[in-house]
C-alpha positions as CSV (number, residue, x, y, z in Angstrom):
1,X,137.0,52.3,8.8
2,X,137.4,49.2,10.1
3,X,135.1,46.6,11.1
4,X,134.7,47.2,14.4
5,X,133.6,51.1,13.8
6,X,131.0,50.1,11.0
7,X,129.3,47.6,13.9
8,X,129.6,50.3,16.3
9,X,128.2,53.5,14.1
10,X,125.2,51.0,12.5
11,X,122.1,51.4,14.6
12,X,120.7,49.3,16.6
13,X,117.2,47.8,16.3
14,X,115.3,48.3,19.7
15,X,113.8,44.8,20.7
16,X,110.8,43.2,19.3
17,X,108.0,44.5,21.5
18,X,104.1,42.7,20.8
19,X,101.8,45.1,20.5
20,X,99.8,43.2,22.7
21,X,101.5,43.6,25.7
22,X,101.0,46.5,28.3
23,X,104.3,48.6,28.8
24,X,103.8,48.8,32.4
25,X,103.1,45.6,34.3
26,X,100.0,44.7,35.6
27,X,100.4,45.6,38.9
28,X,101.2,49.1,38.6
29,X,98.1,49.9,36.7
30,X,96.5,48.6,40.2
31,X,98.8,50.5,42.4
32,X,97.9,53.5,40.3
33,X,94.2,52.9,40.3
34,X,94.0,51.9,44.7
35,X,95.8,55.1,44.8
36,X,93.6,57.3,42.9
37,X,90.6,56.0,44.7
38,X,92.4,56.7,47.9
39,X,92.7,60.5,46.9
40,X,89.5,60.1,45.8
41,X,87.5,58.7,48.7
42,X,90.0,61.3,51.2
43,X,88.6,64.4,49.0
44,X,85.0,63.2,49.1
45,X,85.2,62.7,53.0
46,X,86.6,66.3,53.5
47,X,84.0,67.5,50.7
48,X,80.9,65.8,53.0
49,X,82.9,67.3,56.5
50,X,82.3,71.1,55.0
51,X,79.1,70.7,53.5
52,X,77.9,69.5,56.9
53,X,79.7,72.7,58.6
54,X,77.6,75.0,55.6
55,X,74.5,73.0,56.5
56,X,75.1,73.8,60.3
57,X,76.1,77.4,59.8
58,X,73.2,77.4,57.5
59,X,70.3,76.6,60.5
60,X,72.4,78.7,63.2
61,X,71.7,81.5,60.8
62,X,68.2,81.0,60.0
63,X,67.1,80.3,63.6
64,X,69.3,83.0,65.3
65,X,67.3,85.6,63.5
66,X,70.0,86.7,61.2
67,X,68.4,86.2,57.6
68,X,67.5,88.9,55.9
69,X,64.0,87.4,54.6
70,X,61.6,89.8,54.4
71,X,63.3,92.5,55.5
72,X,63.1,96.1,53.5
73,X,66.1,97.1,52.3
74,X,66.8,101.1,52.9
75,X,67.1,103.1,50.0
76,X,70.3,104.8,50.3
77,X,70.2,108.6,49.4
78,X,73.3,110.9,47.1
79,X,74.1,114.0,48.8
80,X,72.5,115.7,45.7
81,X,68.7,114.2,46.6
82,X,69.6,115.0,50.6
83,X,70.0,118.6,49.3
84,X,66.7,119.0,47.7
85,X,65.2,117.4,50.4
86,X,66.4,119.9,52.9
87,X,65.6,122.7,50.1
88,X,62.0,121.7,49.8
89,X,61.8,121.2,53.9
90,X,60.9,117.7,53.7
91,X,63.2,116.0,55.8
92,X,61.2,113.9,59.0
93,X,62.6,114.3,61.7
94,X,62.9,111.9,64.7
95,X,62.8,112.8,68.5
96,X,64.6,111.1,70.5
């Protein structure tokens, strides 16, 4: 080998870097942080914009009458329990 190979095979040491000093400049820390509170204030705007829409759908339903507040729930009945009922003649009946 000559010379010229030895240089060219040997590795190179990668430049003296302080500790100290950020890899990324300055400035595109704060380009990075402006943009995250961009995102940040854009999500919290749409997140106030729908929970203003729940709020409103919220009162619509409560003074339209649609809640189901105090309201008995009907006890739905299996065919089997229909069956004894008709068995044991104790179905009421309506008239309409």
């Amino acid at each position: 080998m000559t010379e010229e190979e030895t240089k060219e095979a040997e590795p190179t040491d990668p430049p003296n870097v302080s500790e100290t000093e950020p890899t990324a400049p300055p400035e595109d820390l704060i380009t990075k942080a402006n943009a995250a509170a961009m995102r940040m204030e854009t999500a919290n705007k749409e997140l106030k914009e729908q929970l203003d829409r729940q709020e409103r759908m919220a009162v619509e339903s409560k003074l339209g009458g649609k809640t189901e507040a105090g309201a008995i729930p009907k006890k739905e009945e299996s065919d089997i329990d229909y069956a004894k009922k008709v068995m044991a003649n104790d179905i009421e009946t309506t008239r309409t």
